[in-house]
Backbone as a ProteinNet text record, in pm:
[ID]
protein_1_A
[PRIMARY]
XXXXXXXXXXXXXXXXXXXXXXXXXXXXXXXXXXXXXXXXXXXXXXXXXXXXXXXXXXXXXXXXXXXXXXXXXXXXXXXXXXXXXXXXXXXXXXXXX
[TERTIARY]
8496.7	8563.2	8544.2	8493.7	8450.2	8590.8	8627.2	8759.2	8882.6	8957.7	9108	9220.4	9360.9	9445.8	9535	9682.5	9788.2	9884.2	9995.3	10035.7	10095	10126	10210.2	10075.8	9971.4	9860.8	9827.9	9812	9769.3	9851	9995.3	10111.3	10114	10040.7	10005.5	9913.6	9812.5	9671.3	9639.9	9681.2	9665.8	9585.1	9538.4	9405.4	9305.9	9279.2	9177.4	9120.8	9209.5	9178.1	9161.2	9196.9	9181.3	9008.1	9020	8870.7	8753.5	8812	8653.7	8687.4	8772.8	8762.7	8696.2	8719	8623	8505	8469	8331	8273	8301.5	8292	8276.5	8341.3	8448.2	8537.3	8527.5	8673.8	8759	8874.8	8982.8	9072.4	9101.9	9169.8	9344.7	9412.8	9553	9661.4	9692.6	9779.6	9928.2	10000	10143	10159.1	10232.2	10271.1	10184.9	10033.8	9986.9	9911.6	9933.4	9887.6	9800.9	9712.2	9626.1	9746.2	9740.2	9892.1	9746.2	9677.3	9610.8	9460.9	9385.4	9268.8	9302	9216.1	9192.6	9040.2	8992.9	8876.9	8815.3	8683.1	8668.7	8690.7	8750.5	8746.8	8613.7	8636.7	8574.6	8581.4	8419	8461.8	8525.5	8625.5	8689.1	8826.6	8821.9	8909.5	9073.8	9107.2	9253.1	9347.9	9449.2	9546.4	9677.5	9742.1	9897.4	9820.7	9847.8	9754.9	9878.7	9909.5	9998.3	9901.5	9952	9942.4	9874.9	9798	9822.8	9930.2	10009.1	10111.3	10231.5	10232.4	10340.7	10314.4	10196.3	10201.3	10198.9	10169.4	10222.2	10319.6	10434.6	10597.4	10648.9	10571.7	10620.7	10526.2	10509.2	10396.6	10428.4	10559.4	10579.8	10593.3	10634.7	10693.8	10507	10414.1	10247.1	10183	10210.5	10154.5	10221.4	10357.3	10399.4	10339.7	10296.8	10257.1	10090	10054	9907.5	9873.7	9991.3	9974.9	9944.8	9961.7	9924.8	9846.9	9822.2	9740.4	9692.7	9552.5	9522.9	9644.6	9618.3	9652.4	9568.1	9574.5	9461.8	9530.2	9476	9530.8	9461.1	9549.8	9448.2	9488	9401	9358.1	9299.8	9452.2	9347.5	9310.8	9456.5	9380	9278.3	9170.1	9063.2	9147.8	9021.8	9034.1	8978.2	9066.3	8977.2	9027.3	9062.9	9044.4	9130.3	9128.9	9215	9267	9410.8	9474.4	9458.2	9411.8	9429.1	9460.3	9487.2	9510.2	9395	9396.6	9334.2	9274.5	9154.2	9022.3	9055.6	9034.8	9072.3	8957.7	8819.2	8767.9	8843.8	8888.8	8976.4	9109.5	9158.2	9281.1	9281.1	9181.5	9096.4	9077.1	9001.3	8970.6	9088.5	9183.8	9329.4	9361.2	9377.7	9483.3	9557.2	9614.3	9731.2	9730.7
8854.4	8961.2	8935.4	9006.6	9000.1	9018.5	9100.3	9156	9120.2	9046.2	8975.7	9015.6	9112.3	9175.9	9132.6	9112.2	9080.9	9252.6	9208	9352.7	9428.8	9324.3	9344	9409	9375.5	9398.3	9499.4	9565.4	9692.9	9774.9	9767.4	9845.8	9887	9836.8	9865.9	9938.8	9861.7	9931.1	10051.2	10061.7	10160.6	10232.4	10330.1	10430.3	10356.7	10228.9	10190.3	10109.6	10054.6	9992.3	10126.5	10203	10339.2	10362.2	10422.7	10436.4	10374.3	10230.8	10139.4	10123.5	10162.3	10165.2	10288.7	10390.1	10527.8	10507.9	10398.1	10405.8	10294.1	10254	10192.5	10003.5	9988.7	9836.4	9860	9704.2	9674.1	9568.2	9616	9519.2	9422.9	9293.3	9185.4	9218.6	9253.2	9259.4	9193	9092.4	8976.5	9006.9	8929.9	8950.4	8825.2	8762	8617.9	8549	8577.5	8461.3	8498	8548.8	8586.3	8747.1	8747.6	8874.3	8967	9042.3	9167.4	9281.7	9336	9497.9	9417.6	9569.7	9588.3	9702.4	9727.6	9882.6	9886.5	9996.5	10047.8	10194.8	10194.7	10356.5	10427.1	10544.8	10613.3	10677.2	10647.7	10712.2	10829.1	10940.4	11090.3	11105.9	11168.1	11191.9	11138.5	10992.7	10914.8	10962	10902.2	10947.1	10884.8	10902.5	10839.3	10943.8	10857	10937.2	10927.5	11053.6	11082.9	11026.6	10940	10952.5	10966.6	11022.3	11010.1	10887.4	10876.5	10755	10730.7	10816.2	10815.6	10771	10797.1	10781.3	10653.2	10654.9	10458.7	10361.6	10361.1	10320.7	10298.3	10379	10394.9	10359.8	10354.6	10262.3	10171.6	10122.1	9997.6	9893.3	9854.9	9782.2	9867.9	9923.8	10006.3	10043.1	10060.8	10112.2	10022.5	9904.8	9779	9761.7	9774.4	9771.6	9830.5	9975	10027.1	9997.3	9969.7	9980.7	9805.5	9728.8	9597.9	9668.1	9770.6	9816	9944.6	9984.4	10191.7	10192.9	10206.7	10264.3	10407.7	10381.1	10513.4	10527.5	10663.3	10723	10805.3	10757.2	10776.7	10881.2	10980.6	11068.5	11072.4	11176.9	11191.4	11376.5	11425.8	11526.2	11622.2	11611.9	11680	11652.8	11513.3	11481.3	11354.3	11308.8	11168.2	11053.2	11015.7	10856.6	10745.2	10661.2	10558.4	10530.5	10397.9	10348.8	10217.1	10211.9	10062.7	10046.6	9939	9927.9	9774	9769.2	9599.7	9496.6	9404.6	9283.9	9249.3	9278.2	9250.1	9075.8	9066.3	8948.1	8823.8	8822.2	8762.3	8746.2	8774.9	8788	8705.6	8749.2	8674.2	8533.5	8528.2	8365	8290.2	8338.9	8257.4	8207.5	8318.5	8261.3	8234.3	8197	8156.8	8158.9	8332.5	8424.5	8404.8
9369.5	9298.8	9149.8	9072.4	8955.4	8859.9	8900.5	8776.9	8836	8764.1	8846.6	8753.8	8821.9	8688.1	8715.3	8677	8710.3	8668.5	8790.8	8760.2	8634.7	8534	8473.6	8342.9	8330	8253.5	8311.9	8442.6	8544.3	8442.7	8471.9	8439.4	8296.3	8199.5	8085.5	8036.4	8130.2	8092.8	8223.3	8306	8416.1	8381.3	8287.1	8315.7	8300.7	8170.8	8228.7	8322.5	8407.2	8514.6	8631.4	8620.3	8737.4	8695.5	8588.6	8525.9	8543.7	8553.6	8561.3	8730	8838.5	8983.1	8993.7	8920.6	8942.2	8918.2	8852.3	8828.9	8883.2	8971.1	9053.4	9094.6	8989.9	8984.4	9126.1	9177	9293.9	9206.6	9162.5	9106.3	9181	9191.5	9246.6	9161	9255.1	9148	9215	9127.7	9139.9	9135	9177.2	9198.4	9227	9084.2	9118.3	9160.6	9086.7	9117.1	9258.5	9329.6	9440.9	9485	9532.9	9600.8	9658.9	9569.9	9632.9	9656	9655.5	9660.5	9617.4	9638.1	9556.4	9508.2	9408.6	9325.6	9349.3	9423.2	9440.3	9425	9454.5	9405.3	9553.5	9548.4	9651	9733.8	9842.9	9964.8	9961.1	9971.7	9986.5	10162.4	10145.7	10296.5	10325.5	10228	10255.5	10282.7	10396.3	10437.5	10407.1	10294.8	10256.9	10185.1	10181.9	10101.7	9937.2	9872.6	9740.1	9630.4	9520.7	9401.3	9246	9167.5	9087.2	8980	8898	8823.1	8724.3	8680.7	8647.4	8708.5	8825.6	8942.3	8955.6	8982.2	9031.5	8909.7	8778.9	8662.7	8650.7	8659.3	8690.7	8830.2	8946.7	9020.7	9113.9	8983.5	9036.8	9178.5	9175.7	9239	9349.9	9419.6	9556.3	9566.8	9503.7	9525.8	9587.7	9541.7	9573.4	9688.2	9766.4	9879.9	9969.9	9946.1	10081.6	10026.2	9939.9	9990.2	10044	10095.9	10184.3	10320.7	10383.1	10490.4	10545	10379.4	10408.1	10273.5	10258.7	10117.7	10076.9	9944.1	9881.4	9756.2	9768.5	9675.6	9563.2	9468.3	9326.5	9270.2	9237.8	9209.4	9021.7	8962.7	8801.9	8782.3	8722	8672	8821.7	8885.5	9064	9166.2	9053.5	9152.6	9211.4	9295.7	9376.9	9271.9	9225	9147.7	9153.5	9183.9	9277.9	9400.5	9460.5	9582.1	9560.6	9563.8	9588.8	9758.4	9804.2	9938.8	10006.5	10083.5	10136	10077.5	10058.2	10043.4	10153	10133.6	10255.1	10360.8	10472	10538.4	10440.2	10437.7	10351.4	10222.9	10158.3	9981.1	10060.1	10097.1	10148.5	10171.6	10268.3	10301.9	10222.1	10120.4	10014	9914.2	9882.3	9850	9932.9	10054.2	10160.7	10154.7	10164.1	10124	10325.9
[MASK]
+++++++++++++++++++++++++++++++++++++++++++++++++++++++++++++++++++++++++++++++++++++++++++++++++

């Protein structure tokens, strides 16, 4: 994983970390130190509960909860631009989360 954020730096910088997942960066986002999510670019088709990047800025923490078990797709502007989603079993492993 090339790019590693902590949430509290996400929560600040949020568009441009959405931005460089739209363009097709996968982000590592930490929580305590630990693999809480990825931020990735979205899948055309992809099936998920849609929020805001605004919404999930403001509730970062409760975003990062459900995307431990279901992507969600962040949308920008009405489009689809990126995905927080679970932490791949490989990524996990390697933290031995």
């Amino acid at each position: 994983m090339e790019c590693v954020v902590d949430t509290a730096t996400l929560r600040r910088q949020a568009s441009e970390y959405v931005s460089r997942a739209s363009a097709g960066e996968t982000i590592l986002i930490l929580r305590w130190g630990r693999p809480a999510a990825i931020l990735r670019p979205a899948v055309p088709g992809e099936r998920a509960s849609k929020v805001t990047v605004s919404t999930f800025r403001r509730t970062l923490r409760s975003a990062l909860r459900t995307a431990r078990s279901q992507p969600v797709v962040l949308t920008w502007w009405g489009g689809e631009a990126a995905v927080i989603a679970p932490v791949p079993a490989e990524i996990a492993e390697e933290w031995d989360v």
